[in-house]
ZAMARGU-4260 file (C-alpha; in steps of 0.2 Angstrom, whole numbers, plus 5000, padded with zeros to 4 digits):
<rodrens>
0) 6300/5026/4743 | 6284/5038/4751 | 6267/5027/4750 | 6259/5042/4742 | 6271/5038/4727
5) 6271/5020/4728 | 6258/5019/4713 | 6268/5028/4703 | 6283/5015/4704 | 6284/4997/4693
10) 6281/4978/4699 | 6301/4977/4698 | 6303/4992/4712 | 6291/4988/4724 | 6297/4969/4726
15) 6316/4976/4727 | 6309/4988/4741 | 6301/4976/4750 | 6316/4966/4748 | 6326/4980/4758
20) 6312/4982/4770 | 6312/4964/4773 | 6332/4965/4779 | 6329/4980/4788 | 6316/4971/4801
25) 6326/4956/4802 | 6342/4961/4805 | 6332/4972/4819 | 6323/4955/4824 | 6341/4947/4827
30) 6347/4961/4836 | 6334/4961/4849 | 6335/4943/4851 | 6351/4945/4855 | 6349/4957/4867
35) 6336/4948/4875 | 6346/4932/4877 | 6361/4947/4885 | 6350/4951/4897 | 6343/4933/4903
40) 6359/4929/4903 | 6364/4944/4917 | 6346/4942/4926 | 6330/4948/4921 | 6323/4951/4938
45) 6341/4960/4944 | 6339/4971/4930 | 6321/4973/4929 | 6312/4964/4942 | 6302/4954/4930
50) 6299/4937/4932 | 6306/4930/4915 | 6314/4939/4900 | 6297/4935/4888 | 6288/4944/4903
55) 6297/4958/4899 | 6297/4958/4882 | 6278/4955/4882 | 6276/4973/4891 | 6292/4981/4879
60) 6282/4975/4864 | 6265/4974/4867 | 6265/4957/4861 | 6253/4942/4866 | 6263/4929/4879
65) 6265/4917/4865 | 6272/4928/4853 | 6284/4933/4866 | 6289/4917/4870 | 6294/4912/4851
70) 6305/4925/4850 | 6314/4922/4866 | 6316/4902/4863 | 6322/4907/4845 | 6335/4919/4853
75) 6339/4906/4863 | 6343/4892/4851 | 6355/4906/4842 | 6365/4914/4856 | 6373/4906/4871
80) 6372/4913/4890 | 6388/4919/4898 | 6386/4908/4914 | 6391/4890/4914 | 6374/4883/4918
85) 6367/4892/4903 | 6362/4881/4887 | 6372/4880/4873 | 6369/4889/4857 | 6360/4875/4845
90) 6365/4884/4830 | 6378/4897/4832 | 6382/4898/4815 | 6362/4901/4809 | 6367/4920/4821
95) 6375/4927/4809 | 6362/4926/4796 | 6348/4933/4803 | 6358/4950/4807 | 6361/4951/4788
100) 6342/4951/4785 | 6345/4934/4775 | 6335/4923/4786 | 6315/4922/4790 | 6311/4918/4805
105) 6302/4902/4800 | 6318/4897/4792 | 6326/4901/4808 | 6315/4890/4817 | 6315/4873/4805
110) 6333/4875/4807 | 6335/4875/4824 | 6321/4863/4826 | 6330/4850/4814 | 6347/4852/4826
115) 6339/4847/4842 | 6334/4831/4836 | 6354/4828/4828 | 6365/4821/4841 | 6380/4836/4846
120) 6395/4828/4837 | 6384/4828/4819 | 6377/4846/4822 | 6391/4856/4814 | 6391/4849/4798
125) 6372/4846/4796 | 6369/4865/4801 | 6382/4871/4787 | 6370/4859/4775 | 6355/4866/4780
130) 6363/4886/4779 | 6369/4883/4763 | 6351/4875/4757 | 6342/4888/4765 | 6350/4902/4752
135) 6340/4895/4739 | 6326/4887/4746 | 6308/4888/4757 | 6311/4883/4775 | 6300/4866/4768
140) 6313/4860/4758 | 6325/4863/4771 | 6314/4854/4784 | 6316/4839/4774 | 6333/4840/4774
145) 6335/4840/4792 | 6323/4827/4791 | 6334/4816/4779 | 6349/4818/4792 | 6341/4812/4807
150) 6334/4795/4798 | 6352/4796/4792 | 6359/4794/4807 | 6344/4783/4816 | 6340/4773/4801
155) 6331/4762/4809 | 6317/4772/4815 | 6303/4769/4827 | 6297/4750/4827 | 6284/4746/4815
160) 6266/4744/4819 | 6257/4726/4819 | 6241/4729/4822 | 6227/4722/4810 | 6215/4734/4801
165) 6198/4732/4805 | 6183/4724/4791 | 6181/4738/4777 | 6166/4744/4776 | 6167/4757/4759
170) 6157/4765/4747 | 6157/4778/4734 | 6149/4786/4717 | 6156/4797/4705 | 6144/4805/4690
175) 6147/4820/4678 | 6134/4834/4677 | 6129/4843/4661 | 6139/4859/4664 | 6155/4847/4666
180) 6160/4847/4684 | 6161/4830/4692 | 6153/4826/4708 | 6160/4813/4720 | 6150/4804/4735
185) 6158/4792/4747 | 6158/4784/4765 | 6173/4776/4770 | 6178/4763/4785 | 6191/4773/4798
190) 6206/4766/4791 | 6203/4770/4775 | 6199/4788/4778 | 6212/4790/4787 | 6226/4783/4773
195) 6216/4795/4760 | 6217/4810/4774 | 6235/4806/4776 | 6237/4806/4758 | 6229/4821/4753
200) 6238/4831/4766 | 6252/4829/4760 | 6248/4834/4743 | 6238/4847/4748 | 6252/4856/4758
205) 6253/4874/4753 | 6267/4879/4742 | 6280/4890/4749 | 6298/4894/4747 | 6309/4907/4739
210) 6304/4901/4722 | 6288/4906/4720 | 6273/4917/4723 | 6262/4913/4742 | 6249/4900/4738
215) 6231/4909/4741 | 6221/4895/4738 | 6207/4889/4751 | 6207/4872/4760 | 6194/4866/4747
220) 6205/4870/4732 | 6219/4865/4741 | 6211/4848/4745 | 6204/4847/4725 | 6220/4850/4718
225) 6229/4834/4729 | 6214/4823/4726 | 6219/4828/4706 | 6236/4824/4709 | 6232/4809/4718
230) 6223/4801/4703 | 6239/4806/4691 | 6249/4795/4704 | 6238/4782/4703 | 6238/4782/4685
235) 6256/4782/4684 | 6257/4767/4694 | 6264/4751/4683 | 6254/4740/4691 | 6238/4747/4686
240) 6225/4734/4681 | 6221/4733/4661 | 6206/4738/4654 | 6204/4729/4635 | 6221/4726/4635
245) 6229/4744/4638 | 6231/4755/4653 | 6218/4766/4657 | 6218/4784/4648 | 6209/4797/4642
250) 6209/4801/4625 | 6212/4821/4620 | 6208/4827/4602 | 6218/4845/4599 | 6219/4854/4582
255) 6236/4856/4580 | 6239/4875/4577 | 6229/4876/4595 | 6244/4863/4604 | 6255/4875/4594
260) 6251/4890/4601 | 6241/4886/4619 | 6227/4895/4612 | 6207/4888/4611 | 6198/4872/4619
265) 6204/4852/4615 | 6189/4836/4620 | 6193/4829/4635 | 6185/4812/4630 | 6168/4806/4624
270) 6158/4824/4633 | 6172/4834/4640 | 6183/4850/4636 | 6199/4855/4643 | 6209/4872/4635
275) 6222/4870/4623 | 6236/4875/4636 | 6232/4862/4648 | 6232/4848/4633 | 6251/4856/4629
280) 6254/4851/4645 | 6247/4834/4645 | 6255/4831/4628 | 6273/4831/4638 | 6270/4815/4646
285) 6254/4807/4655 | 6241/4796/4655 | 6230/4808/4641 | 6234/4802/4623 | 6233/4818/4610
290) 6223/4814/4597 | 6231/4830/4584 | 6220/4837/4571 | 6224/4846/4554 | 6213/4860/4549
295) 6199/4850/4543 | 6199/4840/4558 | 6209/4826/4549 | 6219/4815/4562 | 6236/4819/4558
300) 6245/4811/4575 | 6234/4799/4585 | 6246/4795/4600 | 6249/4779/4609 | 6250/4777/4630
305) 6267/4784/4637 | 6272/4784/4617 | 6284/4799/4620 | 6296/4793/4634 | 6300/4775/4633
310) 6301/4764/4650 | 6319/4766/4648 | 6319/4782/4646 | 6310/4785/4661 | 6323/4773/4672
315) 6336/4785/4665 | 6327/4801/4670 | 6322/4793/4687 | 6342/4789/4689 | 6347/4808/4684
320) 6332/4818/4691 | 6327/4808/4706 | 6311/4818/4707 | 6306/4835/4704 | 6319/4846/4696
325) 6311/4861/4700 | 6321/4868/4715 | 6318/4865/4731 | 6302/4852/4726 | 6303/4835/4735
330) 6292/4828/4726 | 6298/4808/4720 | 6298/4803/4703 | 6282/4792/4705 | 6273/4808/4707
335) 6282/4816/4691 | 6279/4819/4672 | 6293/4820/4659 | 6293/4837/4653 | 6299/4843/4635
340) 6311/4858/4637 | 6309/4861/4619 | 6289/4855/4616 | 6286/4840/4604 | 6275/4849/4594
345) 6288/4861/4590 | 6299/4848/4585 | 6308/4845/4602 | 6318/4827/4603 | 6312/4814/4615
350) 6329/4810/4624 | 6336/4813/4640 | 6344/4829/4634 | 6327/4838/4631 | 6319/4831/4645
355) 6320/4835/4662 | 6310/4827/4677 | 6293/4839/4686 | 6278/4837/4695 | 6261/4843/4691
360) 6262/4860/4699 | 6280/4864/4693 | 6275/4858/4678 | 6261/4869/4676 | 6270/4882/4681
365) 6283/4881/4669 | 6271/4881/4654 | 6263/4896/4660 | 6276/4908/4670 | 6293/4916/4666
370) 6302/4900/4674 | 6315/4890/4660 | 6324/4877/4662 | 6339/4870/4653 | 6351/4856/4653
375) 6368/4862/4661 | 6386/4857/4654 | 6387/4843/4668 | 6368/4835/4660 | 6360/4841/4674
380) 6342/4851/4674 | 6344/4869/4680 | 6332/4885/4681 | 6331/4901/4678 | 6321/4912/4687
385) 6309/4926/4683 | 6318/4944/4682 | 6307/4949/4697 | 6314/4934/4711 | 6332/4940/4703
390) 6338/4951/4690 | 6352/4943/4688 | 6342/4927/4686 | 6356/4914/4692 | 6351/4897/4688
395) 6347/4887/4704 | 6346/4868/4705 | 6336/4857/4716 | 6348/4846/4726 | 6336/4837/4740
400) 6334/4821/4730 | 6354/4821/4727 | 6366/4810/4739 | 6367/4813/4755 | 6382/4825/4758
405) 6383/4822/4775 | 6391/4807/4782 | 6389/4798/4803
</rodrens>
């Protein structure tokens, strides 16, 4: 495809040529690495009277001495030396998948990152789990997996830490403003900025992975977002105080045709507004209770908390999903909402058949993107994915929060 055309062509063409490009410099990418680690192997300084193979390849490249480096220490951990004092391969098996173009070099890099910390006799079969996760998902998802083998096989993990917090010293206001948006004030002891640092990190990891687009958003968003997501735990938590006898909510009045169709704005509360689309959303399971109007604003379905998926329900999705169903998401169920695969308002059923297991952002996601979702033959959640990740749109599953397969 010439770039002076490339305007011409549609959204489906351009990503399936930047697919083939993609192969093309990878599958290049793991033949130099290769031949980098050949001619270590032999002796750089024989050969080319360099000091170190990344000096050469610094020069060959015209790269920075770090980014030299990183290739040559991923080649290494692919390809074995010929000499009997060279290292061992880590993952000989994870070679053969960058020279198809399969493989990023991230991916590459979690991979072999997770095998150095798993003793040599386990290192067969957890690479083979982590290859066959890493056709379907972000080099996250198959950190986490790597990460789940270790503690399988050292389950005890580092001692505990018994040191005693200091005195809290804590403070913090929270007020609405006229055009809606919220402003929040605090100053917090050490300790307890550091368990809400911790905290929002972690939700506010950027989303990557096979499975959807990049995540543009700034550190700031990033940080809003988890601090959102953070409050929807907190409210999920079943040991959150009583206010007047019920859990703390937020009542939602929608008309009805607008939860229908996603279209025009629901009250968020006594002041506030929040669109019809994000109240469809809500609707599925959370701590908002929809308030549904007729057409002469009539209440025609006032909701009670948590009225559409019972605690048993819950215990039952919890035992089949075990978290996110979205695949690759390794989110736990504490930080999920029950999701309707055919909406309520449309008529859907409230029973494990029809509901399947999501955090916010998959959630999101899946009211507003070409994502579906069904429930399989087996009873299991699966998704199918937008024609433009795969024409052929394959259903995938999310299998991080199922059993262990590998075994001490």
């Amino acid at each position: 495809m010439a770039t002076e055309t490339a305007w011409k062509t549609d959204a489906m063409a351009l990503a399936d040529r930047i697919s083939v490009l993609l192969t093309v410099v990878r599958s290049a990418e793991a033949e130099i690495g290769a031949l980098l680690v050949e001619i270590e192997s032999r002796g750089v300084m024989e050969l080319f009277g360099y000091r170190s193979v990344s000096r050469l390849l610094e020069h060959l490249a015209d790269i920075p001495k770090s980014a030299a480096e990183a290739v040559v220490n991923r080649a290494r951990g692919l390809h074995g030396g010929h000499h009997l004092d060279s290292p061992p391969a880590v993952a000989p098996s994870t070679a053969a998948a960058p020279s198809s173009g399969r493989l990023s070099n991230p991916m590459i890099d979690t991979i072999v990152g997770a095998l150095t910390e798993i003793p040599l006799e386990h290192r067969d079969d957890a690479e083979q789990h982590l290859l066959a996760l890493a056709e379907n998902a972000g080099y996250k998802q198959v950190a986490a997996l790597g990460a789940r083998i270790v503690a399988h096989l050292d389950p005890d993990g580092p001692e505990p830490d018994t040191t005693e917090p200091p005195v809290p010293s804590r403070e913090l206001s929270l007020r609405r403003k006229r055009t809606g948006v919220w402003e929040l004030h605090g100053r917090f002891d050490d300790e307890t900025g550091t368990r809400a640092s911790a905290l929002l990190d972690s939700l506010a990891e950027r989303r990557t992975g096979t499975n959807e687009a990049g995540d543009h958003r700034s550190p700031q968003e990033r940080y809003g977002d988890a601090f959102s997501d953070a409050i929807d735990l907190a409210l999920n938590s079943p040991t959150l105080p009583m206010q007047a006898g019920e859990r703390a909510h937020v009542m939602v009045a929608v008309h009805l045709k607008d939860l229908k169709s996603g279209l025009g704005e629901a009250t968020l509360g006594d002041t506030g507004t929040m669109s019809a689309a994000e109240a469809r959303v809500h609707a599925c399971d959370s701590m908002i209770i929809p308030a549904v109007l007729g057409e002469k604003s009539e209440p025609l379905n006032l909701g009670r908390l948590r009225r559409l998926i019972s605690a048993g329900l819950r215990r039952a999705l919890y035992l089949r999903d075990r978290g996110c169903a979205f695949p690759g998401c390794h989110r736990p169920p504490r930080h999920c909402q029950g999701h309707h695969i055919r909406h309520w308002a449309e008529g859907g059923p409230t029973d494990l058949h029809n509901l399947v297991l999501m955090c916010a952002h998959h959630h999101r996601l899946l009211h507003r993107s070409g994502w579906e979702v069904r429930i399989a033959a087996d009873g299991l959640p699966e998704f199918l994915p937008p024609a433009f990740l795969d024409r052929e749109r394959k259903p995938r599953r999310n299998n991080l929060h199922q059993p262990l397969p590998f075994a001490a």
